[in-house]
C-alpha positions in Angstrom: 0.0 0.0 0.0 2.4 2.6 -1.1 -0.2 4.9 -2.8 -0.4 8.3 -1.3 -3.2 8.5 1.4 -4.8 12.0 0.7 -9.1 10.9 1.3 -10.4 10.5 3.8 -14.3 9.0 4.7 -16.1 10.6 8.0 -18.6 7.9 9.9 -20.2 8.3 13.1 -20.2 5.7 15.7 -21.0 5.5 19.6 -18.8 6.1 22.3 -19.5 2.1 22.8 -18.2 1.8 19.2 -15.6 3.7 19.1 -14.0 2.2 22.4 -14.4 -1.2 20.8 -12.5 0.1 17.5 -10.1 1.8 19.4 -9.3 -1.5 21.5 -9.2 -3.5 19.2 -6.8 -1.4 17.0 -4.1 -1.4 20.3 -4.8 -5.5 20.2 -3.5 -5.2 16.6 -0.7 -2.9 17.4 -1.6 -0.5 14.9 -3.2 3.1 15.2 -7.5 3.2 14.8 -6.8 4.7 11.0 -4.9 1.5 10.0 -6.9 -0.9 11.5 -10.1 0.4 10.2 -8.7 0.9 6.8 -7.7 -2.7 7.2 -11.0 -3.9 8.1 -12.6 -1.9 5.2 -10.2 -3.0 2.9 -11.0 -6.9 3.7 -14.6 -6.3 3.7 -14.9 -4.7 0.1 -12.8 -6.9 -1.2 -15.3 -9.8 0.1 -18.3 -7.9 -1.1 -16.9 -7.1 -4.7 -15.4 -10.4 -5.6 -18.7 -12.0 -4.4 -20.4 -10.1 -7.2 -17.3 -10.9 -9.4 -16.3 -6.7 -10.0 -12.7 -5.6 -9.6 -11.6 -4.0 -7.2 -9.9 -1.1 -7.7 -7.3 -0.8 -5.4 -5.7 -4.0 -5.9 -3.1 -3.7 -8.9 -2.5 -7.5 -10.6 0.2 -9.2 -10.0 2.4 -10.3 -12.8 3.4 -14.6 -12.5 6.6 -15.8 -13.7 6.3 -18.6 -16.2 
């Protein structure tokens, strides 16, 4: 992921929520923007390939023969 990070998305959640995110990210070792990109990330990529579309910000990667 070396692409230049410069969107960003704004959600609301509760205080309960956000607490969970937020303890879950530490868990992880990673700040709450990481781990919720990551999580958003893995669950687009689910929902896209079960519809078979492409998903645009995985770039393919090229096999060896």
């Amino acid at each position: 992921m070396s692409d230049k990070k410069e969107e960003q998305i704004l959600i609301r959640v509760s205080a309960a929520e956000k607490k969970g995110f937020e303890r879950a990210a530490e868990i992880a070792g990673i700040s709450l923007s990481a781990w919720s990109r990551q999580r958003l990330r893995s669950a687009s990529i689910k929902d896209l390939q079960e519809i078979n579309e492409k998903i645009p910000f995985l770039k393919p990667i090229k096999l060896e023969e």
